[in-house]
C-alpha positions in Angstrom: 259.1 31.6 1.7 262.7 30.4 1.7 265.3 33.3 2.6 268.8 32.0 1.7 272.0 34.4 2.2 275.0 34.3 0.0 278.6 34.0 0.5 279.8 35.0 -3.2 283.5 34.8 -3.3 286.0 36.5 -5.7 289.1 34.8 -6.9 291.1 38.0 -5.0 289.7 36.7 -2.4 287.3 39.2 -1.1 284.1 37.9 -0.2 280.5 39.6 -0.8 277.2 38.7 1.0 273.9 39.0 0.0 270.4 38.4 1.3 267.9 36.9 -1.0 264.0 35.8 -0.4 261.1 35.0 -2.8 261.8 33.7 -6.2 264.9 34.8 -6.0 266.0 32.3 -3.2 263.6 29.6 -5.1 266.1 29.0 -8.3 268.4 27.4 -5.9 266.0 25.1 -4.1 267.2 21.6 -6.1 270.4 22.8 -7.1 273.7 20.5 -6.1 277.5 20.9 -4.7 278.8 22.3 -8.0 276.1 23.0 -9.7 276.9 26.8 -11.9 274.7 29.4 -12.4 274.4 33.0 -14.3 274.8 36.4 -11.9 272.2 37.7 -13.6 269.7 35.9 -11.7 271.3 37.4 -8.6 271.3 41.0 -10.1 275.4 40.3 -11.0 275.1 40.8 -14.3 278.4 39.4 -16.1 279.5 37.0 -13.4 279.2 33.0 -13.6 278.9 31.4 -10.3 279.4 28.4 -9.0 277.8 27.0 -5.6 281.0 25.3 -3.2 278.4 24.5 -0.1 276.6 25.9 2.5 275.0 25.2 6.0 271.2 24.6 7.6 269.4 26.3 10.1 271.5 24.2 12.4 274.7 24.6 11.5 275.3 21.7 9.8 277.7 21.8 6.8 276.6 20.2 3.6 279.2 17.9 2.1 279.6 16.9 -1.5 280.0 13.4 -1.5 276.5 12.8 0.5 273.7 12.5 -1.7 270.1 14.5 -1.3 268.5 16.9 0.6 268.7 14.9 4.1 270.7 15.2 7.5 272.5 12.1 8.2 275.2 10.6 10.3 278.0 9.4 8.4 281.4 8.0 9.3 284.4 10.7 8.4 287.8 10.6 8.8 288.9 14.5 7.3 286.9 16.8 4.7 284.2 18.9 5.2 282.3 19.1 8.5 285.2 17.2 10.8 288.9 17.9 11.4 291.7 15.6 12.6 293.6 15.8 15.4 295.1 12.0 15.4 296.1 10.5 11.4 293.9 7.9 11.0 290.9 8.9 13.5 286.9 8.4 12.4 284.3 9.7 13.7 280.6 9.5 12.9 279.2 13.3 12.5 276.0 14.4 11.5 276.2 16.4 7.6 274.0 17.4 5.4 273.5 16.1 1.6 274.3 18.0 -1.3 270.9 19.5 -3.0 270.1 23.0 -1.5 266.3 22.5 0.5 264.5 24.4 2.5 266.4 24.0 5.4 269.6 25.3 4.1 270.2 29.1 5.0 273.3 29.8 3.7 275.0 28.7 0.4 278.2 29.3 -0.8 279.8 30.8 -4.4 282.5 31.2 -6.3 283.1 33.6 -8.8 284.2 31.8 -12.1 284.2 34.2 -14.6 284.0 38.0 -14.5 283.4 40.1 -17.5 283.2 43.3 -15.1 285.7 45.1 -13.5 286.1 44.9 -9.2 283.3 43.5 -8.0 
């Protein structure tokens, strides 16, 4: 069973986790960088949500612009998973794609819209 915790993020910027397992963690199994889902689904009734990323059981960050489920070693120069330290510098780093799998055990959200009040 797939146990996936959440990083849901309010545009205050405070930032909620959750824990969720089961069928619950199953409707994002598929999903993609972007992708926007209900609350409801989460037990947040009220809230739209939108998923920004996440990481694997190894700590590798997924990244938007790679495509599927997979880990692979791409060439970067800046973005997600790698950061400068000389303008100009590549490297080749190892990222994961953009659909949420099995192997993914964390996932980040954003809030979008909020019909109720301070969550």
């Amino acid at each position: 069973m797939a146990k996936i915790r959440l990083s849901i993020s309010n545009p205050d910027g405070k930032t909620k986790s959750l824990e969720v397992e089961g069928p619950s963690a199953q409707q994002f199994i598929g999903r993609r960088i972007g992708d926007e889902l209900e609350g409801s689904v989460l037990g947040l009734s009220g809230m739209r949500l939108q998923i920004m990323g996440g990481s694997d059981k190894d700590g590798f960050p997924m990244r938007r612009d790679v495509h599927g489920g997979v880990r692979r070693a791409i060439m970067i120069s800046g973005g997600t998973g790698f950061k400068t330290r000389i303008k100009g510098e590549q490297k080749r780093k190892r990222i994961r794609g953009n659909v949420i799998t099995d192997d993914i055990v964390q996932v980040n959200l954003k809030v979008l819209k909020s019909s109720v009040g301070n969550q």
